[in-house]
N, C-alpha and C positions, 0 to 999 in steps of 0.2 A: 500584663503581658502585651509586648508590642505585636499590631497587623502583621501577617504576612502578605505577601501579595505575588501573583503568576508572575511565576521569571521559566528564563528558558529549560533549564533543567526541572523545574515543575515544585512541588512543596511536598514536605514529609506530614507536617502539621497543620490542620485547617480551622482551627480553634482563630475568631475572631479575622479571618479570610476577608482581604479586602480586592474583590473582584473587577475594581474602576475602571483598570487599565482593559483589560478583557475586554468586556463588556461595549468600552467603548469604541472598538476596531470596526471598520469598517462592514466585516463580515454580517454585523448586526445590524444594521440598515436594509431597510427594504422587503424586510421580510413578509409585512402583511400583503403585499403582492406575487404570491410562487407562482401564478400563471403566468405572469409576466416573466419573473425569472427563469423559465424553462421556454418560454419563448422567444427569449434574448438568444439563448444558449442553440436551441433549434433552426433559430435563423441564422448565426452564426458558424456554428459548424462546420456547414456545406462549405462558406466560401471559397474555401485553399483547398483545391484537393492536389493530392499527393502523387506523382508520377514518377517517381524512381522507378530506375531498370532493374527489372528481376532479375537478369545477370550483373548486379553489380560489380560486385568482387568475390573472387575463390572463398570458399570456406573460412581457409585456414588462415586468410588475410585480416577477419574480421572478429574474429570467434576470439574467445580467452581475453578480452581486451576490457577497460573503462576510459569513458569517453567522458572528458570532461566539457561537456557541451550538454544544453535542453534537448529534451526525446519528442520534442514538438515534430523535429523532421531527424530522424534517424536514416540518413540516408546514407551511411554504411550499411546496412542490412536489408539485404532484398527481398524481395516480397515473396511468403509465404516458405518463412525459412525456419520459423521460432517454434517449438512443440509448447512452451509455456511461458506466460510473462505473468512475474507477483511482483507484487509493491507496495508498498506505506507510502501513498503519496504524502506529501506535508499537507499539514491540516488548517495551517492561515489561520492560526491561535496567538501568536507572538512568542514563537521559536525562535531562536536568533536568525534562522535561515529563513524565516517566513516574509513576506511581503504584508501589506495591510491592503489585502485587497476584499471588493465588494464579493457579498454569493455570487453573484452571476459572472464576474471576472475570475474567481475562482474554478466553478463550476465548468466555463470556460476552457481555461487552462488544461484539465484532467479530461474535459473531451476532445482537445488539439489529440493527445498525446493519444488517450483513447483508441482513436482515428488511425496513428501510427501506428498504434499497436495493433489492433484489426487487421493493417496491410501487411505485417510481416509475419502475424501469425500464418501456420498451416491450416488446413480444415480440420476441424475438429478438435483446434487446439483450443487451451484454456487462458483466461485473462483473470485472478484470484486478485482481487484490492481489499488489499487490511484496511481499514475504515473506522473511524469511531464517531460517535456522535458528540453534539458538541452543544456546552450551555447549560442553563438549567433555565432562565429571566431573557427571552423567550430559549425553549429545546430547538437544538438543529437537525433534524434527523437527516443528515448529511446521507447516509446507504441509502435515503429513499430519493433523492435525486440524483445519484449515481447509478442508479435502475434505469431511471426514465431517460436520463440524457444517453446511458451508452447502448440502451436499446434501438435510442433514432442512430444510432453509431450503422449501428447492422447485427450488435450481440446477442448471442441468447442466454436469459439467465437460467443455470443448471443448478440453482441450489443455495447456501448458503450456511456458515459453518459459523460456532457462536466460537468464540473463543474466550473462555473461561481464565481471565488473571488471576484471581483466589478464590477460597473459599467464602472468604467474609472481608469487612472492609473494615475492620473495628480500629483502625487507627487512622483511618477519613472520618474527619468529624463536621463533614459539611451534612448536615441531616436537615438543615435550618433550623423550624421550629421544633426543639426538644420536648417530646411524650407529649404533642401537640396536635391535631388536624389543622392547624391554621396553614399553616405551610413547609410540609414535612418536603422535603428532596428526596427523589431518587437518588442512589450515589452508585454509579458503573463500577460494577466489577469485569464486565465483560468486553470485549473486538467484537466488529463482525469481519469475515471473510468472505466476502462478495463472487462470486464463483459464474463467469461466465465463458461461452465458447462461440466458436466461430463456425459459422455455418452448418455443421452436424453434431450433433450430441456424440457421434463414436467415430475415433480418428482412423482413418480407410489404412494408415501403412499400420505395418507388426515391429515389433522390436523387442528387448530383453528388459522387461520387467524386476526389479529388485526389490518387492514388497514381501517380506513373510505372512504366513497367516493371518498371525496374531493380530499385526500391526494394520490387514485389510480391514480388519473385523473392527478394529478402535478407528481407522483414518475415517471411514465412512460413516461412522455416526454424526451429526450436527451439534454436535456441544465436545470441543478441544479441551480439556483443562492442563494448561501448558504455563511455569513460570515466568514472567517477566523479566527482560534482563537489565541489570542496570546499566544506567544513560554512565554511570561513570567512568565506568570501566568498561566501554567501548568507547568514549568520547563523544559520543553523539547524543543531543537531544530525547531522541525519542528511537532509538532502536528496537526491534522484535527479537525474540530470542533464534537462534540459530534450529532450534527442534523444530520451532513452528515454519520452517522453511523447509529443512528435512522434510517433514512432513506431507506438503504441501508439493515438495518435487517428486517425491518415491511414492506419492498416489499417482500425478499425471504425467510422469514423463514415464523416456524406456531410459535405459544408458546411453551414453553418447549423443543426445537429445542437447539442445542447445536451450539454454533459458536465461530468458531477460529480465530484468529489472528495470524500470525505465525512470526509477526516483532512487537512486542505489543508497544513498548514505553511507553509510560506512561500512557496505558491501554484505552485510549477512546475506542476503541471498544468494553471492555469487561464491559466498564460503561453502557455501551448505551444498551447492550445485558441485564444485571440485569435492569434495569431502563424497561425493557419492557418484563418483565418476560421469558427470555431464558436464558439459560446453557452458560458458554463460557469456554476457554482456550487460552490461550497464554503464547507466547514464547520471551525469547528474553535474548542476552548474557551479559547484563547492569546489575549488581546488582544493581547499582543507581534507571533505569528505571522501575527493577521490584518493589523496594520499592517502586515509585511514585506511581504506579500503584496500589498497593496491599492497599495504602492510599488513594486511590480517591475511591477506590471498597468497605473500609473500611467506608467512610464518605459515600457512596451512600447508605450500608446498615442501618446504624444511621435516611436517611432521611426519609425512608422507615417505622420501626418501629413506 
């Protein structure tokens, strides 16, 4: 049986897994220094700060829209307008859309946007990043410097939501060493959902909430078990399912609630935001992605009529 090896859409089978290319991306350097890299990241930061006018533009000027442009400076949306912003940033794995960039250029990057995203939130709004860790030859525990850098941001974290892909993983057969201690693997079945807010833990306006019981009583647990959707048939890399966005909006918004996406791909968020009557926006530098997007947004309004 021939290797396989990470490609963009990922592997079914991991039997004899040739991890070279991985491995040797940038991301992997530098890593026995984190203080350093959270210090790179913290001096960094500050420098550009953000000055858009909070009367940018009307409403309804800006709202329902993708923007195919980096959410580095979103300055169509003025400040303190968003009730939510969720996202799958890209993970700088060797996605077709990824970069080879260093941790701390990475790291970086997600606290530029961060930073935009803080200005446009409201008080008390939420910032949720699906996140995964990454590696095994060294681990990246990627959610735990996503804490620290968006903390020096000004966030607070409010929690943290696993997200359960299956039950069991019996057709990843990276285990390393088999019925071994020499050097067994962990092998992820799990996200996490990074859950932060801005300035107050409870948001000061009122609105119409669209959550049933049921679903309060399952949203607020911290372990989601929610399917995975395939990269194929949405055409993207790495998509999330459209439930686990549902989810995620009808716990924090109200209706009519505008929410952002500021790494959109191929828009599940901004479907799942129409699909349950709120505002959205997103971003992202894929003309490919933003087409996907703009045609799933387009078929979700067709299903509606």
């Amino acid at each position: 049986m021939g290797k396989t090896q990470t490609y963009t859409f990922g592997v079914s089978k991991r039997e004899a897994h040739d991890s070279t290319i991985f491995y040797s991306r940038e991301l992997f350097k530098g890593l026995e220094s984190p203080m350093e890299i959270l210090n790179y990241i913290t001096k960094n930061i500050h420098l550009r700060e953000n000055n858009n006018n909070i009367n940018a533009l009307p409403c309804v000027e800006w709202v329902d829209k993708i923007y195919c442009q980096s959410s580095e400076n979103m300055f169509q949306i003025p400040n303190e307008s968003i009730a939510l912003a969720f996202t799958s940033p890209p993970y700088n794995s060797g996605k077709e859309y990824d970069k080879d960039l260093r941790l701390e250029e990475y790291l970086l990057l997600l606290a530029k946007v961060g930073k935009e995203v803080f200005r446009v939130l409201k008080k008390g709004g939420r910032y949720v990043i699906n996140i995964a860790n990454l590696g095994r030859k060294p681990y990246i525990p990627l959610h735990s410097f996503i804490y620290i850098t968006h903390m020096e941001i000004g966030f607070k974290p409010a929690g943290e939501i696993i997200w359960q892909k299956s039950k069991g993983a019996r057709g990843n057969c990276a285990w390393g060493s088999w019925l071994s201690a020499k050097s067994p693997r962990i092998r992820d079945i799990h996200e996490y959902l990074l859950v932060f807010v801005k300035e107050d833990f409870s948001r000061p306006d009122k609105g119409i909430s669209t959550l049933e019981k049921e679903e309060f009583l399952d949203y607020t647990l911290s372990v989601w078990e929610v399917p995975p959707e395939s990269a194929k048939k949405v055409g993207h890399p790495a998509p999330f399912p459209v439930e686990l966005a549902s989810r995620v909006i009808k716990l924090f918004t109200y209706k009519n609630d505008v929410v952002l996406d500021p790494f959109v791909g191929s828009g599940t968020t901004c479907v799942a935001a129409k699909k349950l009557g709120r505002h959205y926006v997103g971003y992202d530098i894929s003309e490919e992605y933003c087409k996907i997007a703009l045609k799933r947004l387009n078929e979700e309004g067709q299903t509606n009529e």
